[in-house]
N, C-alpha and C positions, 0 to 999 in steps of 0.2 A: 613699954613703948620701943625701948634699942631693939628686945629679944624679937616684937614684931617685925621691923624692918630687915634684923637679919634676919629672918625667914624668908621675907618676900624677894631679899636680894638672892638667897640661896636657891627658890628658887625660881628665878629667871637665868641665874646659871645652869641649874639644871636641866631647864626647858631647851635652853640653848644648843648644849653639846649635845642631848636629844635628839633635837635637827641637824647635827651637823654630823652628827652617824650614821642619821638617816639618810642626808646628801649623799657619804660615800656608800652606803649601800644601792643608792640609785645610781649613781656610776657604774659601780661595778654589776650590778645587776643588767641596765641599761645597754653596760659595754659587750656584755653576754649576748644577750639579743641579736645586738648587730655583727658581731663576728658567727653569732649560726647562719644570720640570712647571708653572711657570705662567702660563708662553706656549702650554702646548699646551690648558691649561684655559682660559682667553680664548679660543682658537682653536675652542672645544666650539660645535658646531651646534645648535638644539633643533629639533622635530619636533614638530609640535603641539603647542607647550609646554613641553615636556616635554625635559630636557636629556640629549642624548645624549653616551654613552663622557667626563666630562669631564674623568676621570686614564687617565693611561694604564694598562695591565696589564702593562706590559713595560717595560723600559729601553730596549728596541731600539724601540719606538713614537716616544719621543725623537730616535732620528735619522732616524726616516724615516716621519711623518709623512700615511697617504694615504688620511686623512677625508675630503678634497674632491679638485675636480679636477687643480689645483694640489701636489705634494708639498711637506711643508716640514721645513726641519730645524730641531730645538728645540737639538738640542745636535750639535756637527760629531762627537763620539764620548766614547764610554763612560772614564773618567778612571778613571786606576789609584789606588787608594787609598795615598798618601804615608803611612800607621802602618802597613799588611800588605805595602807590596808587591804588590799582588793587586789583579781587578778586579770580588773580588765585595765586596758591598756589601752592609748589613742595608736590610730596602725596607721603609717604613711604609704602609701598607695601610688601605683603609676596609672597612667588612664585603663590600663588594660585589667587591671585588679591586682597585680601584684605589689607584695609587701615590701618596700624597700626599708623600713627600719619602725622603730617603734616612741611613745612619750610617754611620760607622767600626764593623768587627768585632771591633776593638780593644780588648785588656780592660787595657792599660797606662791607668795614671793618669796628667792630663793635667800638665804643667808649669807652663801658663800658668792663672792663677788668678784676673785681674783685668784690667780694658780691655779690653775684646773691644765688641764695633760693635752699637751700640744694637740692632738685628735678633737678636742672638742674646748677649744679655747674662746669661739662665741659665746661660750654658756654665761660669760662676764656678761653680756649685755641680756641677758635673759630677765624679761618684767614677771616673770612666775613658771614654775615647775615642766610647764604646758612646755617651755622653750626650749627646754634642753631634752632637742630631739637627735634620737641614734641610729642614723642613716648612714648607710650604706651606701657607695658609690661606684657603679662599674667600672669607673678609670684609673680606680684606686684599688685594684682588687690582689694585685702582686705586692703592693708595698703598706697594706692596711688600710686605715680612713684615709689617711693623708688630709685630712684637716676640716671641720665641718663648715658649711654656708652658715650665715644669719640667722637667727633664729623665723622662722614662718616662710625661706626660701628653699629648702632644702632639696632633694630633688622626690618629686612625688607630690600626693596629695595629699596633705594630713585633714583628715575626715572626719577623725573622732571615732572611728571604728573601735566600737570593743569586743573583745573574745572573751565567754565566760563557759563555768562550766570546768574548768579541764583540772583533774586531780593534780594535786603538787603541796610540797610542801608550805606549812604555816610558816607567817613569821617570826614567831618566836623559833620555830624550827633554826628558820635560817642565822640568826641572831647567835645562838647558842651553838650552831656548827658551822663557822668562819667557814670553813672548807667546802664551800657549795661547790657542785659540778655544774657548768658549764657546755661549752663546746665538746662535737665529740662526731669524729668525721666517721667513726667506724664502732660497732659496739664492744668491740673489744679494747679499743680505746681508752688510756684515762682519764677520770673527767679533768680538767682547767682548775686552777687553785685562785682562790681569790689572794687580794692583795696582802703582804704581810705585815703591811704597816701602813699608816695614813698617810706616807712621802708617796706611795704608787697613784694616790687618786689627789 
């Protein structure tokens, strides 16, 4: 009877820290996203003025990049989402179709409820995974996010867009080599280090 119950207590610890690796791998995952779509928006040309394409329409625009003569990669590949498994993703939209940031499809409620990194400090009031979305903001563009909206107010449409299909590493891949790439304004570039400890996320 004890040996039962420490089992079951064991694991619900387990199950626990599970999720809450999982949280910081959707952070940092998450926070990748939205610093490519804002390398690729910096990267936007104008034309008379007038600013051309300066979200992308697509996820695969991300890695490959070829508005000018030079290609570039925003991000080395499309990141499996650490709460589905999966590498589709909800895409926040402007009315014109571009991407301004991305979410978990995830309708699990989150764990972590407090401390999260000044950039995305709404995620406290987050009722499930869906809420902690990572948008980009043009008036933020020289000093990073500079802080996100509410969750479901953010700027754009969140739509539920998913993009499937696009090679990238498993998760267990990612899991087993901390040192995912990231951003990457150029290909010669390094790719972006994930965090070196659980104080970053």
């Amino acid at each position: 009877m004890l040996a039962g119950i420490m089992l079951a207590a064991a694991g619900v610890i387990w199950r626990t820290e599970m999720k809450r690796e999982k949280e910081l791998e959707l952070l940092f995952t998450g926070d990748q996203f939205r610093r490519a779509i804002e390398s690729y928006y910096n990267d936007s040309k104008t034309e008379g003025g007038v600013n051309v394409s300066r979200y992308p329409v697509s996820l695969e625009q991300l890695l490959k990049d070829e508005r000018s003569l030079v290609v570039k990669r925003h991000l080395r590949r499309i990141y499996i989402d650490p709460m589905t498994n999966s590498r589709d993703w909800g895409l926040i939209r402007q009315q014109d179709g571009g991407i301004t940031g991305v979410y978990s499809l995830s309708k699990e409620a989150p764990a972590r409820r407090a401390n999260f990194p000044a950039d995305y400090a709404v995620f406290d009031k987050a009722e499930s995974y869906q809420d902690w979305k990572f948008i980009h903001t043009a008036s933020n563009t020289a000093g990073g996010q500079g802080g996100q909206r509410p969750p479901g107010n953010g700027e754009g449409l969140p739509d539920g867009s998913m993009m499937r299909g696009v090679p990238g590493a498993g998760l267990n891949s990612l899991q087993q080599n901390p040192s995912a790439p990231g951003v990457n304004a150029s290909p010669a570039a390094p790719a972006s280090q994930p965090p070196s400890d659980n104080n970053a996320f």
